[in-house]
Residue frames as qw, qx, qy, qz and C-alpha x, y, z in Angstrom:
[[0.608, -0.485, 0.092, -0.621, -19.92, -19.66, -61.63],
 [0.956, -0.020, -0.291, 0.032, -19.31, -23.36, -61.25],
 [0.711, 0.245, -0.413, 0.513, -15.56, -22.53, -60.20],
 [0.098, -0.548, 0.178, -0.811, -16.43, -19.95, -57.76],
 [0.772, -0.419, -0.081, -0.471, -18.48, -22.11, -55.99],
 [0.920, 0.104, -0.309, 0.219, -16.13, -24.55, -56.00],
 [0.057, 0.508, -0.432, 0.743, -13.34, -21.46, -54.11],
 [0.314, -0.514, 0.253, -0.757, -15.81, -21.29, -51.72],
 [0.925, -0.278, -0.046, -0.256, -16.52, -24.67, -50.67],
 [0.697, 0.116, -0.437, 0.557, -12.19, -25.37, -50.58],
 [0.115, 0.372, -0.474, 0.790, -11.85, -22.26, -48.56],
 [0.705, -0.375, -0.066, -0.599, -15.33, -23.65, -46.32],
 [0.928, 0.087, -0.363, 0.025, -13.57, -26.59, -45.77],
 [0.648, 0.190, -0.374, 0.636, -10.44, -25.15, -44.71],
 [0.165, -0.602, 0.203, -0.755, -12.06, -23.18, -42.20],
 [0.814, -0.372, -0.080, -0.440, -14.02, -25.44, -40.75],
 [0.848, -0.078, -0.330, 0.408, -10.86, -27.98, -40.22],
 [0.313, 0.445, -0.394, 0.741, -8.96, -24.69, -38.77],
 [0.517, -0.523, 0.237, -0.635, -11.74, -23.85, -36.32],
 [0.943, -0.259, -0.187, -0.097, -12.70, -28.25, -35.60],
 [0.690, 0.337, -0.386, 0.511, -8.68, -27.93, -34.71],
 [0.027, -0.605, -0.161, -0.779, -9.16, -25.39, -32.36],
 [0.713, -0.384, -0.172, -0.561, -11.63, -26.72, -30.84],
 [0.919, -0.091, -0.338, 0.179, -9.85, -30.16, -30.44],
 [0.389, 0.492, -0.350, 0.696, -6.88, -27.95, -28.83],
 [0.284, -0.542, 0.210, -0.763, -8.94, -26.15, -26.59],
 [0.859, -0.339, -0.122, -0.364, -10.75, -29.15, -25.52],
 [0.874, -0.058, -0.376, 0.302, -7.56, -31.09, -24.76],
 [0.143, 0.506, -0.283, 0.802, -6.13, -28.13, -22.98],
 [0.673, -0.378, -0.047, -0.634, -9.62, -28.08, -20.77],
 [0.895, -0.197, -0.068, -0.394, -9.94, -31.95, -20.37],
 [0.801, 0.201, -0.449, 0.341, -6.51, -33.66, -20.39],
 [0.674, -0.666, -0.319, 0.024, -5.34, -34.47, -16.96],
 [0.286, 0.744, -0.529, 0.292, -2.38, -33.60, -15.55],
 [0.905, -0.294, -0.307, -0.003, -0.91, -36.82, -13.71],
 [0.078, -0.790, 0.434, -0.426, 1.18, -36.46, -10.71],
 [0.915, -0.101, -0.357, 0.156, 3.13, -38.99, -8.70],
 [0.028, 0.765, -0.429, 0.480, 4.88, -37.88, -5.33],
 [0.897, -0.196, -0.395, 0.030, 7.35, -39.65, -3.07],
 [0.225, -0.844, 0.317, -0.370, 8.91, -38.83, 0.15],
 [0.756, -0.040, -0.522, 0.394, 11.45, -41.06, 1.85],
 [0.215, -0.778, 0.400, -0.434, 12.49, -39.25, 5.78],
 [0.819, -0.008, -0.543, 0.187, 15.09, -41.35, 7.55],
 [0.581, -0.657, -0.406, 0.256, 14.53, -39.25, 10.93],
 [0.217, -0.561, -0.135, 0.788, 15.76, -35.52, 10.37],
 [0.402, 0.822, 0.276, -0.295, 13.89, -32.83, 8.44],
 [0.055, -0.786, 0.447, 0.424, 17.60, -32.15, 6.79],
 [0.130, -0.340, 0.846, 0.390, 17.42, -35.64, 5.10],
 [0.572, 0.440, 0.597, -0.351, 14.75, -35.80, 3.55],
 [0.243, -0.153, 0.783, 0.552, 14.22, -37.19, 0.10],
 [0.535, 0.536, 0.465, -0.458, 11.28, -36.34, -2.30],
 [0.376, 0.056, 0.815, 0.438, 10.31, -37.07, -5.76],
 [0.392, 0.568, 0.166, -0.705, 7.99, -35.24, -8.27],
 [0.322, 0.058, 0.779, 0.535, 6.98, -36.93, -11.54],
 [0.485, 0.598, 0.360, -0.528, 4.05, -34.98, -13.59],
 [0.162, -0.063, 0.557, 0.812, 3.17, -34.94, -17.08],
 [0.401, 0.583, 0.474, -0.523, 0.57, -33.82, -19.42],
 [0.616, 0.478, -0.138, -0.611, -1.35, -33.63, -22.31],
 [0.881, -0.144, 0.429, 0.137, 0.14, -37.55, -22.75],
 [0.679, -0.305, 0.405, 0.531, 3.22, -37.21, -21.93],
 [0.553, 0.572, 0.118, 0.595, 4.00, -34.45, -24.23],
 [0.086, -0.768, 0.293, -0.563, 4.98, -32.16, -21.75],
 [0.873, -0.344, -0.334, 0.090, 6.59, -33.93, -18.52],
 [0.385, -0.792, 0.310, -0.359, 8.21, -32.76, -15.44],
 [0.831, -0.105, -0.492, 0.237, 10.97, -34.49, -13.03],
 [0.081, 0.796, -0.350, 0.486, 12.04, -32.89, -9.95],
 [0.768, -0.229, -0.526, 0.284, 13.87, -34.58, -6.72],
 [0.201, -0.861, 0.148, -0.443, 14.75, -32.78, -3.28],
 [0.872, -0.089, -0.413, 0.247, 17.44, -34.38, -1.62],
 [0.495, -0.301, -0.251, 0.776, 18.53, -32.65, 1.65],
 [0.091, -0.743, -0.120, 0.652, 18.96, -29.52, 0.69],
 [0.265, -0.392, 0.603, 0.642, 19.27, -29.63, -2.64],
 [0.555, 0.535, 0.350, -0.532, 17.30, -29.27, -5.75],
 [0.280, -0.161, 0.793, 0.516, 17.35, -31.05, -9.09],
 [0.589, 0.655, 0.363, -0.303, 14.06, -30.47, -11.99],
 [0.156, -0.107, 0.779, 0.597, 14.07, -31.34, -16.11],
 [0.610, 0.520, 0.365, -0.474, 11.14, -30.09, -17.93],
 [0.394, 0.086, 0.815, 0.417, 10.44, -32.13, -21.38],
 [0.617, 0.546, -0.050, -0.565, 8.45, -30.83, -24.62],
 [0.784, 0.537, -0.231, -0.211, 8.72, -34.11, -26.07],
 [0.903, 0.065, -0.105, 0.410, 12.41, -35.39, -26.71],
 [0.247, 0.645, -0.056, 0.721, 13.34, -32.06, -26.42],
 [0.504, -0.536, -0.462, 0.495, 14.52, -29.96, -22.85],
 [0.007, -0.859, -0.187, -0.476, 12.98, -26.71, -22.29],
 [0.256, -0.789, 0.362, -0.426, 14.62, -26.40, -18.45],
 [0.888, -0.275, -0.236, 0.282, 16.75, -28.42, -16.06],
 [0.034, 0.711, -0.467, 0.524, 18.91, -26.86, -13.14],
 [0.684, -0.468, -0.455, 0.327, 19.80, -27.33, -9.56],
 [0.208, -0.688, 0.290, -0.632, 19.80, -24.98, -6.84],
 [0.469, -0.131, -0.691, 0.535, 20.94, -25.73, -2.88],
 [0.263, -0.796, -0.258, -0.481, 18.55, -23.96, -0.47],
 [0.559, -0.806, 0.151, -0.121, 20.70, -23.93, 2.54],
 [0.214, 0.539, -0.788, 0.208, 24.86, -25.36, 4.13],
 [0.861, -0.142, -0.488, 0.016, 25.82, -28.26, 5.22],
 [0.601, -0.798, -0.020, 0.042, 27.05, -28.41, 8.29],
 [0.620, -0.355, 0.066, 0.696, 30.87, -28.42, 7.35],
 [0.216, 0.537, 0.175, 0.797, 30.44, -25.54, 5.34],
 [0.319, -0.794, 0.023, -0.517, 29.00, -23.29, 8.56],
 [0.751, -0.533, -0.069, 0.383, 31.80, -25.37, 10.79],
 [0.625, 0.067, -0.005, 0.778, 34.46, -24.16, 8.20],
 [0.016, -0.816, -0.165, -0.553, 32.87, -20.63, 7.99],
 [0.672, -0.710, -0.150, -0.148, 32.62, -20.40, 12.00],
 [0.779, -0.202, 0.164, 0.570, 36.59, -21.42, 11.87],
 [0.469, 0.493, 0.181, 0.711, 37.09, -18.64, 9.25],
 [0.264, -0.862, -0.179, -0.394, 34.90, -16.01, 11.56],
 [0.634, -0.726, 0.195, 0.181, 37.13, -16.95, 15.05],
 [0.759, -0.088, 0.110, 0.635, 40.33, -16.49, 12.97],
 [0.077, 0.741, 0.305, 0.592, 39.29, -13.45, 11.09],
 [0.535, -0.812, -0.067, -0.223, 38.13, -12.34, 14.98],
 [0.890, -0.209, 0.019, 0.404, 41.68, -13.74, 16.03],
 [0.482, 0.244, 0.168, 0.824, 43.93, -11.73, 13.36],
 [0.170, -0.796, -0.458, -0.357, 41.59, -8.87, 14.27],
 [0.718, -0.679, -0.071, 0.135, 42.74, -8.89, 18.08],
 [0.811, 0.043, 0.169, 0.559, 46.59, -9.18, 16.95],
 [0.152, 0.549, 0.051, 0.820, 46.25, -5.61, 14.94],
 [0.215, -0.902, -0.206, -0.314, 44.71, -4.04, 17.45],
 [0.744, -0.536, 0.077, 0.392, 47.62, -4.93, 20.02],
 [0.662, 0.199, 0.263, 0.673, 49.76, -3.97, 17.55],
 [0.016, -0.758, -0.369, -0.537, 48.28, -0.81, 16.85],
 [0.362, -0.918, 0.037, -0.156, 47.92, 0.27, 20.15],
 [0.847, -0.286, 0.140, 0.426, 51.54, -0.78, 20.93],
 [0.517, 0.426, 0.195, 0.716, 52.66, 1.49, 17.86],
 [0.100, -0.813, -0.202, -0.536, 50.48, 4.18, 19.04],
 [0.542, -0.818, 0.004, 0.193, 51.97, 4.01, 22.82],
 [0.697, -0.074, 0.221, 0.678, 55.45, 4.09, 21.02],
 [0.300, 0.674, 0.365, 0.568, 54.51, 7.26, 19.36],
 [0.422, -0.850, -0.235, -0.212, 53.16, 8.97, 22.28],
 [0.695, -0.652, 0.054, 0.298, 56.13, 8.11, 24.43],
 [0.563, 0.427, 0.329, 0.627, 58.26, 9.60, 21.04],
 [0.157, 0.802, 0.230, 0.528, 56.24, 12.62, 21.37],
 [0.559, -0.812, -0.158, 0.064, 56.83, 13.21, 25.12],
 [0.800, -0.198, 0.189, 0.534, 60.39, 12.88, 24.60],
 [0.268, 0.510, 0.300, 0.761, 60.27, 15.67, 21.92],
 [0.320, -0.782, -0.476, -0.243, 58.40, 17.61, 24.07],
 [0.685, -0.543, 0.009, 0.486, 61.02, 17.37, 26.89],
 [0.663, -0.164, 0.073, 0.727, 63.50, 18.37, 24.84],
 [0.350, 0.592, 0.262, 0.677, 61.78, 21.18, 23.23],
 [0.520, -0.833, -0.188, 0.026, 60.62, 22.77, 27.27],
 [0.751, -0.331, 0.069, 0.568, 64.45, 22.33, 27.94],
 [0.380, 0.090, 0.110, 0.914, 65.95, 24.31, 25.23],
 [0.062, -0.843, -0.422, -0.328, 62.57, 26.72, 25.69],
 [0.546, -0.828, 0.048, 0.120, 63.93, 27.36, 29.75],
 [0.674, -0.111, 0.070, 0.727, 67.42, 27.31, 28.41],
 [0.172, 0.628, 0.257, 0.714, 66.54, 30.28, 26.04],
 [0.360, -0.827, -0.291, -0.318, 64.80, 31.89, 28.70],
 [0.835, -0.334, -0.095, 0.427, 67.62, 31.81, 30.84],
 [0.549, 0.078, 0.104, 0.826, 70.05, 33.35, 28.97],
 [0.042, -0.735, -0.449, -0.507, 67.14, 35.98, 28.17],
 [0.419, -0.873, -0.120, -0.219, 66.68, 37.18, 31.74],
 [0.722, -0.378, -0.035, 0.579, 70.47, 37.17, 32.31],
 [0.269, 0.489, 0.272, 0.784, 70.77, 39.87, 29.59],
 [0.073, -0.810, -0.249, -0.526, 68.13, 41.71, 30.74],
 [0.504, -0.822, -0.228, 0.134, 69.25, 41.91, 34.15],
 [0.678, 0.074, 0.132, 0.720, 72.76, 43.29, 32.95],
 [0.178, 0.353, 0.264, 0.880, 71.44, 45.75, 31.23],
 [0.433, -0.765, -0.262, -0.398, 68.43, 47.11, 33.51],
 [0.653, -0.385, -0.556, 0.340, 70.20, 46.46, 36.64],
 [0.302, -0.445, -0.478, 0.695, 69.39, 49.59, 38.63],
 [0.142, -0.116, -0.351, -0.918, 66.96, 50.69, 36.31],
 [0.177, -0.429, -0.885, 0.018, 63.79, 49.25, 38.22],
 [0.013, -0.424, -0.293, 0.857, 62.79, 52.49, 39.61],
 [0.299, 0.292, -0.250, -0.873, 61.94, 54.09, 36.45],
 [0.189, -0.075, -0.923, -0.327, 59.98, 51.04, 35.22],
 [0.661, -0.250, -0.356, -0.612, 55.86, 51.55, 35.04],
 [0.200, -0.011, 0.846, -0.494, 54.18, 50.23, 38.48],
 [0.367, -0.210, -0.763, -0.490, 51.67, 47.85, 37.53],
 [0.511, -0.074, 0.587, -0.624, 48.54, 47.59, 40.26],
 [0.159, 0.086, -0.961, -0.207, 47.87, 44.13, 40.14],
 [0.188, 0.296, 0.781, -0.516, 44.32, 44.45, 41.81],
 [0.442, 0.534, -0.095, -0.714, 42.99, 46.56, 38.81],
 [0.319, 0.368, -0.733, -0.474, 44.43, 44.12, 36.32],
 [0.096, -0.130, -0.985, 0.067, 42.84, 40.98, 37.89],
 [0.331, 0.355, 0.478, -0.732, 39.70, 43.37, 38.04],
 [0.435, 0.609, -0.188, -0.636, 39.30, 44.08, 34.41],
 [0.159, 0.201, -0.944, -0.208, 40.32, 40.36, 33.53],
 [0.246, 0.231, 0.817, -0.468, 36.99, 39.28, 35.97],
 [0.488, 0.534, 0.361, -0.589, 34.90, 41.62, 33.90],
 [0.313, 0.443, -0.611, -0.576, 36.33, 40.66, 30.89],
 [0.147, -0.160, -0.976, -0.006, 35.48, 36.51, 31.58],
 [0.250, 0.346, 0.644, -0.635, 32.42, 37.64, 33.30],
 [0.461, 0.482, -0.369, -0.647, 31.10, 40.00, 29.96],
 [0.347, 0.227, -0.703, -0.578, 32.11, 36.81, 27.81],
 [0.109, 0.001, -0.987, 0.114, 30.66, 34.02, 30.03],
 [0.245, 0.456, 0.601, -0.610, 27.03, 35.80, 30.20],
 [0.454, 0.413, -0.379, -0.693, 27.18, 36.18, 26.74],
 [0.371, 0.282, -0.855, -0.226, 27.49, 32.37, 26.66],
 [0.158, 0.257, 0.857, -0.417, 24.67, 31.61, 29.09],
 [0.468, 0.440, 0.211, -0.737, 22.32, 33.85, 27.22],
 [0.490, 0.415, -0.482, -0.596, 22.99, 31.51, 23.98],
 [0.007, -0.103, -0.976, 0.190, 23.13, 28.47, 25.90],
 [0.370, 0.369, 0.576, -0.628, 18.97, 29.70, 26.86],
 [0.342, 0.502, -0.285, -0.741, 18.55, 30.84, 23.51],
 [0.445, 0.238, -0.737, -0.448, 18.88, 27.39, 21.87],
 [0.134, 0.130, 0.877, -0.443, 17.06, 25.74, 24.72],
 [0.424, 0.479, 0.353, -0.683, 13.94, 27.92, 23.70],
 [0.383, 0.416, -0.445, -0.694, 14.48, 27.13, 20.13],
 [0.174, 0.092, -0.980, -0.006, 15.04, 23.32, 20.71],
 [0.261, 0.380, 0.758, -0.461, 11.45, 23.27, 23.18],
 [0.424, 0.452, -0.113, -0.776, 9.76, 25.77, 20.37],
 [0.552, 0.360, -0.444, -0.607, 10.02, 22.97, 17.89],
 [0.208, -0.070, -0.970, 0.101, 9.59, 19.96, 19.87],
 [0.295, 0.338, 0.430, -0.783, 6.36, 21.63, 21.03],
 [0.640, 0.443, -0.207, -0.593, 5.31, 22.13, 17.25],
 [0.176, 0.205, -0.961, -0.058, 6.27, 18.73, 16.67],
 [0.006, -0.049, -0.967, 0.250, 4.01, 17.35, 19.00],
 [0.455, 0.485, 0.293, -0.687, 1.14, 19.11, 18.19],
 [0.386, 0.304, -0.778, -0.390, 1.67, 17.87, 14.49],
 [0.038, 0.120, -0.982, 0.142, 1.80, 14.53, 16.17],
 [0.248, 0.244, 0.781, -0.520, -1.40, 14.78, 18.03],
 [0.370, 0.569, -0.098, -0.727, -2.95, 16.20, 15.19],
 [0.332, 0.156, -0.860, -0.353, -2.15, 13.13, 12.68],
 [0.098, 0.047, -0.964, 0.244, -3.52, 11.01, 15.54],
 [0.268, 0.272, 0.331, -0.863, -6.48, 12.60, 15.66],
 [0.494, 0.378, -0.442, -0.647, -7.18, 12.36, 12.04],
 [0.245, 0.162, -0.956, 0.007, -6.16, 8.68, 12.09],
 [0.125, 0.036, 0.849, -0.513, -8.54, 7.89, 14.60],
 [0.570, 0.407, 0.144, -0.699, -11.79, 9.57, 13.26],
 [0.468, 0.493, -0.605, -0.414, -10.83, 7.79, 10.01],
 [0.154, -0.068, -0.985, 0.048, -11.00, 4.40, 11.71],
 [0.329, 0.266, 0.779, -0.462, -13.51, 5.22, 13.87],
 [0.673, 0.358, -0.219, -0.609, -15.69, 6.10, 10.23],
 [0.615, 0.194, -0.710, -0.282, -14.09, 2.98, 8.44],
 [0.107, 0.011, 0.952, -0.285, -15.35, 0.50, 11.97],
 [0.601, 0.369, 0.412, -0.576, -19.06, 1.65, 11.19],
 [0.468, 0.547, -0.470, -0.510, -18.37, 1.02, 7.21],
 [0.104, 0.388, -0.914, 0.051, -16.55, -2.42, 8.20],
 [0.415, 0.135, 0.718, -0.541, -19.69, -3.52, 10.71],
 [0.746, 0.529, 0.057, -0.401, -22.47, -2.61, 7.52],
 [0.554, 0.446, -0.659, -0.243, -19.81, -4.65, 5.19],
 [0.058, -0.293, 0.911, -0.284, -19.83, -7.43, 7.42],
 [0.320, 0.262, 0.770, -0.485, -23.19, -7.67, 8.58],
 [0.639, 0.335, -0.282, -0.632, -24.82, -7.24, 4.83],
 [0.822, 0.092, 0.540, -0.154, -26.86, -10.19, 4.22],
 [0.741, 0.642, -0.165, -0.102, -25.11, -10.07, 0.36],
 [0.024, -0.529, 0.840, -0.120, -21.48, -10.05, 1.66],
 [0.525, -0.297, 0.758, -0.249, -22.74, -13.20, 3.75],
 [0.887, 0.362, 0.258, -0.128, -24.41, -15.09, 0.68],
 [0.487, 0.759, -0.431, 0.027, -21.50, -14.28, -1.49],
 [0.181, -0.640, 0.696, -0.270, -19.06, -15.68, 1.41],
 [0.750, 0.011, 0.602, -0.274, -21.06, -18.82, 1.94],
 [0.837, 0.547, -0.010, 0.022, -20.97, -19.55, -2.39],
 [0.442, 0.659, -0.588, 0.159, -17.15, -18.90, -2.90],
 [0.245, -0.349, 0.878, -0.219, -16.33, -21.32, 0.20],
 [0.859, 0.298, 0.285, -0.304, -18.98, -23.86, -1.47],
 [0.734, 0.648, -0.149, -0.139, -17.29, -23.68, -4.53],
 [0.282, 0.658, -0.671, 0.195, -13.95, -24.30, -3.16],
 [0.372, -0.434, 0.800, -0.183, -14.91, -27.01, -1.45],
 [0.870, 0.451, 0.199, 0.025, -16.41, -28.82, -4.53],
 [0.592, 0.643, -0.473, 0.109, -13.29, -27.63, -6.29],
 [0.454, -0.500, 0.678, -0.290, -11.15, -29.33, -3.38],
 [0.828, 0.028, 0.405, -0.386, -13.16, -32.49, -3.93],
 [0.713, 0.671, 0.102, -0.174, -12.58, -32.69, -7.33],
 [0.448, 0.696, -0.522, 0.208, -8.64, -32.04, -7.43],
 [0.681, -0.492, 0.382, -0.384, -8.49, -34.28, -4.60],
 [0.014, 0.511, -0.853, -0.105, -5.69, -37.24, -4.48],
 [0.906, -0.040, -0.190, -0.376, -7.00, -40.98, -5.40],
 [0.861, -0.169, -0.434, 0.207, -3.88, -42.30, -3.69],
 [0.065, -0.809, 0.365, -0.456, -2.68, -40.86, -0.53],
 [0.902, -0.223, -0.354, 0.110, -0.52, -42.80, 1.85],
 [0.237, -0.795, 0.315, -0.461, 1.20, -41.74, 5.25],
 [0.887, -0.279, -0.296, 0.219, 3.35, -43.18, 7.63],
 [0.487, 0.543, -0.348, 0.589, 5.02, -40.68, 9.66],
 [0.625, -0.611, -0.286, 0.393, 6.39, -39.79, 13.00],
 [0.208, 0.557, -0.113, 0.796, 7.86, -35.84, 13.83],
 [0.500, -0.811, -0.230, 0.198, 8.77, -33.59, 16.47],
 [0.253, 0.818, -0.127, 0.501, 10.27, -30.59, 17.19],
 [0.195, 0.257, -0.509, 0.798, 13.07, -29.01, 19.68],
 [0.364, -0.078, 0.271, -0.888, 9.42, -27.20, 21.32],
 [0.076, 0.302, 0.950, 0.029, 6.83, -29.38, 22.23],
 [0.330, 0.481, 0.488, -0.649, 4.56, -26.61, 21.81],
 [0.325, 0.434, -0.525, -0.656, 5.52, -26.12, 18.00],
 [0.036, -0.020, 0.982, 0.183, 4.60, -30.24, 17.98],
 [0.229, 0.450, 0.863, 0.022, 1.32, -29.64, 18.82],
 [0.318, 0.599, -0.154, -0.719, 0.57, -26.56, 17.05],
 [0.179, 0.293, -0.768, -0.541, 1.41, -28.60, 13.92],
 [0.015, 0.207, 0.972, -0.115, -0.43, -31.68, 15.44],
 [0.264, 0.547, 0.510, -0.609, -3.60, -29.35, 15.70],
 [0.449, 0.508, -0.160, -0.718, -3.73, -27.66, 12.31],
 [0.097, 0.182, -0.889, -0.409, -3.04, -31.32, 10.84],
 [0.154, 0.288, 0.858, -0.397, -6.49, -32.50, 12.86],
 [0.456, 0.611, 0.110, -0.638, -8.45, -29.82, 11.18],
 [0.565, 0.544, -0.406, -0.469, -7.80, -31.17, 7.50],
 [0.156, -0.259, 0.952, -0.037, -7.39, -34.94, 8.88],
 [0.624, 0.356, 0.611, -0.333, -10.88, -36.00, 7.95],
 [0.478, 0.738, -0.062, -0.472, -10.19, -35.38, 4.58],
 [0.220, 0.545, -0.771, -0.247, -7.16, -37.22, 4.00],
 [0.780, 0.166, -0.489, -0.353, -8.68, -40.31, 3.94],
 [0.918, -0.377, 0.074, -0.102, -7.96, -44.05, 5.69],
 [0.867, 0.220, -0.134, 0.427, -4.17, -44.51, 4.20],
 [0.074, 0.735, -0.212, 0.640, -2.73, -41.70, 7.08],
 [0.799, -0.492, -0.237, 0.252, -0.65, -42.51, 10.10],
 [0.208, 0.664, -0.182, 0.695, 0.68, -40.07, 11.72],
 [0.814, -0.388, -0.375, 0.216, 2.69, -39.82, 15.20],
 [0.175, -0.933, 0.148, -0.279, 3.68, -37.30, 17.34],
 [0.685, 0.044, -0.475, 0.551, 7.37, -37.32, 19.38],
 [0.323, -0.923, -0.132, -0.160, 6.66, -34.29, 22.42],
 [0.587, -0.754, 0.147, 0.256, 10.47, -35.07, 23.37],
 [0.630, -0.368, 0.313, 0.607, 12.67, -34.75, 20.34],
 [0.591, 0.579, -0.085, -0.556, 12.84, -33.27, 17.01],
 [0.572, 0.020, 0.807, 0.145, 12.16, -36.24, 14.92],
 [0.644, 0.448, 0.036, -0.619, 10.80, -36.62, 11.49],
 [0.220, -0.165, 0.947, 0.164, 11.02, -40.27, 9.96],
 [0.620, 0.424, 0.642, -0.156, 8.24, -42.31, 7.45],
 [0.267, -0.132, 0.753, 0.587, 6.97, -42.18, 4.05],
 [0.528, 0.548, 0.139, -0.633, 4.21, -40.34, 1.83],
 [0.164, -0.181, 0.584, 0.774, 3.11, -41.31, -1.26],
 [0.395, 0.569, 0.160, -0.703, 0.55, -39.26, -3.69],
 [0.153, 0.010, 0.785, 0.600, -0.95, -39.82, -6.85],
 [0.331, 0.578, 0.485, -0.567, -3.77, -37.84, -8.37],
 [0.234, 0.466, 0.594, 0.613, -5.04, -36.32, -11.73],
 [0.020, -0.548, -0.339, 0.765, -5.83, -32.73, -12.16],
 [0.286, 0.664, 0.494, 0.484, -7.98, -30.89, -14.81],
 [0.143, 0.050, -0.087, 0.985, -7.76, -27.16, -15.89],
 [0.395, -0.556, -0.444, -0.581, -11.38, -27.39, -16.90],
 [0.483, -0.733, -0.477, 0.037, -12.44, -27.59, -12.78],
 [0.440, -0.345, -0.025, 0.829, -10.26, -24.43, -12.27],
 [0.048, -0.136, -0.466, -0.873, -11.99, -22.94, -15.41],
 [0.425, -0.543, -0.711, -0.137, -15.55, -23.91, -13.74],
 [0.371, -0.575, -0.451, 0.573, -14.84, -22.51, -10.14],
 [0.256, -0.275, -0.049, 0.925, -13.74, -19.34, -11.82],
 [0.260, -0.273, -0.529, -0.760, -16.78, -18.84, -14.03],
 [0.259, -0.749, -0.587, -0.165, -19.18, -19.51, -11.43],
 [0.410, -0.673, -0.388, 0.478, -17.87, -17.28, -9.01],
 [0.028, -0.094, 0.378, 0.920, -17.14, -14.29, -11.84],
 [0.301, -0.488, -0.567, -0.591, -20.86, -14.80, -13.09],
 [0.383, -0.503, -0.667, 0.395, -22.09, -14.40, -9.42],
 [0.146, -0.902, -0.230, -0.335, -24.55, -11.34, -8.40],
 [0.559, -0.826, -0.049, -0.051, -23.66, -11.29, -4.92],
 [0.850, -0.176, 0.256, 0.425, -20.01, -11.96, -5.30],
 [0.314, 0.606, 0.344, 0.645, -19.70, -9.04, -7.90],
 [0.088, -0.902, -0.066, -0.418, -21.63, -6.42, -5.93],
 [0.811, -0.468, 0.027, 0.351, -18.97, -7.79, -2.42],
 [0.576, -0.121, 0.162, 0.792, -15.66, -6.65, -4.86],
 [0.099, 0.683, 0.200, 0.695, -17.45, -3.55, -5.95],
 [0.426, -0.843, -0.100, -0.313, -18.38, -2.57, -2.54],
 [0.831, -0.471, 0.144, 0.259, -14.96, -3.89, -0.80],
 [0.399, 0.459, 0.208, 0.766, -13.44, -1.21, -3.55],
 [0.040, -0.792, -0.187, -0.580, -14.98, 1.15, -2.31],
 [0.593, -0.805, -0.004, 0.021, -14.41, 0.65, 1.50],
 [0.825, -0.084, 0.083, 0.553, -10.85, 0.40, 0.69],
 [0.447, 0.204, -0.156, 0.857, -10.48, 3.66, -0.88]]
């Protein structure tokens, strides 16, 4: 009995350290930050621009490097001492690669031009080949013929009497009604496939109007469906909590050093202040360490950012529990199922 007890208090032990492990896992998963450190160098085109990414986590057992230089891309993920990934990728040409290309296209477009002359040069040599053949076969045709109707007059010559009198009004009658016959046969099928061709562009369009029909009713049901999903006082609580919650979660993942010094413009001064506007809307947020300058007459982009923040998974794990445990938020994606199908 004594030793049994004893089992059960080694294998109590060893549970409890498997689960208190666990625990400690989960919790550093949850609570350990993830530190981040971004720098941006621009020395006055969007094409040279230089940026920096340092993160790591769970300290610095897992750690990130990544650098963007131009166009180019360079990243080295760490487990430890150990490298799980590291590459480099180019997201676009440099300009002498799309001069030499452009040089390859107008030669390509050059040698192009060349065959075709050529070509059609061969092909007029042909032609003027065949004509020549042509000649000579007509010639010996009318030679033949020649000789033909010298025979025949030899031999027939004062035999014309007895030869069959043709009436040439009859023949050029019965030729009329012959073309005439075939050429009303060929107007009546010419009509024929008119009437088929309108028959089924007719049914066509009825189809058509018919979908459209459908289509329409179907909206005009799903605008009254849309109005009552809009105007429900749940939708509107539900809407009002999930944009709360994201703007505590905002708050929370929110940079503790942010610093700005730039100047930009674009080709379009309208594109400058498009940007310039949407930056105004989220400018109260970024804090006192943001300068930022507009150019309305060139495209410019020159200065220097740098970030540095700490993120947790746990306020990602928070937002999504409350807004999963939520009534009104619940009955919104059940009913916004349904208006969908």
């Amino acid at each position: 009995m004594h030793v049994v007890l004893l089992i059960l208090k080694i294998i109590g032990i060893v549970l409890a350290s498997v689960i208190g492990l666990i625990l400690l896992l989960v919790l550093l998963v949850l609570f350990a930050p993830i530190s981040y450190n971004v720098k941006v160098l621009a020395n006055g085109t969007f094409e040279g621009l230089d940026a920096k990414l340092k993160a790591s986590y769970l300290f610095f057992i897992i750690r990130v490097k990544a650098q963007f230089q131009g166009k180019n891309a360079h990243w080295k993920v760490k487990l430890l001492w150990k490298t799980l990934s590291e590459g480099e990728k180019c997201f676009g040409k440099s300009e002498t690669e799309k001069t030499t290309e452009n040089e390859n296209v107008s030669a390509n477009n050059v040698d192009a031009n060349t065959y075709d002359t050529n070509t059609f040069e061969s092909s007029a040599d042909v032609d003027s080949r065949e004509d020549d053949l042509d000649e000579q076969v007509i010639s010996e045709d009318d030679a033949e013929e020649i000789e033909i109707s010298e025979i025949y007059d030899d031999e027939f010559m004062g035999e014309d009497d007895n030869l069959p009198i043709v009436d040439e009004k009859s023949d050029r009658k019965s030729w009329k009604d012959r073309t005439r016959g075939k050429s009303v046969k060929g107007y009546v099928g010419w009509l024929k496939g008119i009437k088929n061709k309108l028959k089924s562009f007719f049914i066509k369009l009825n189809c058509t109007i018919k979908e459209i029909y459908v289509k329409i009713k179907k909206l005009l049901k799903k605008k009254d469906l849309w109005l009552g999903f809009i105007e429900s006082e749940i939708h509107k609580r539900a809407l009002k909590f999930v944009l709360l919650q994201l703007k505590r979660f905002f708050i929370r993942i929110k940079p503790k050093t942010l610093n700005a010094d730039l100047k930009f413009g674009f080709e379009d001064p309208y594109t400058t202040g498009s940007v310039l506007a949407g930056l105004s809307v989220i400018f109260p947020w970024m804090g006192e360490g943001i300068r930022i300058t507009p150019d309305f007459e060139k495209k410019l982009f020159e200065g220097n950012i740098l970030l540095k923040g700490k993120l947790r998974v746990i306020a990602a794990v928070i937002l999504a529990w409350k807004i999963f445990w939520n009534k009104d938020v619940r009955k919104t994606y059940t009913d916004f199922k349904k208006l969908k199908v």
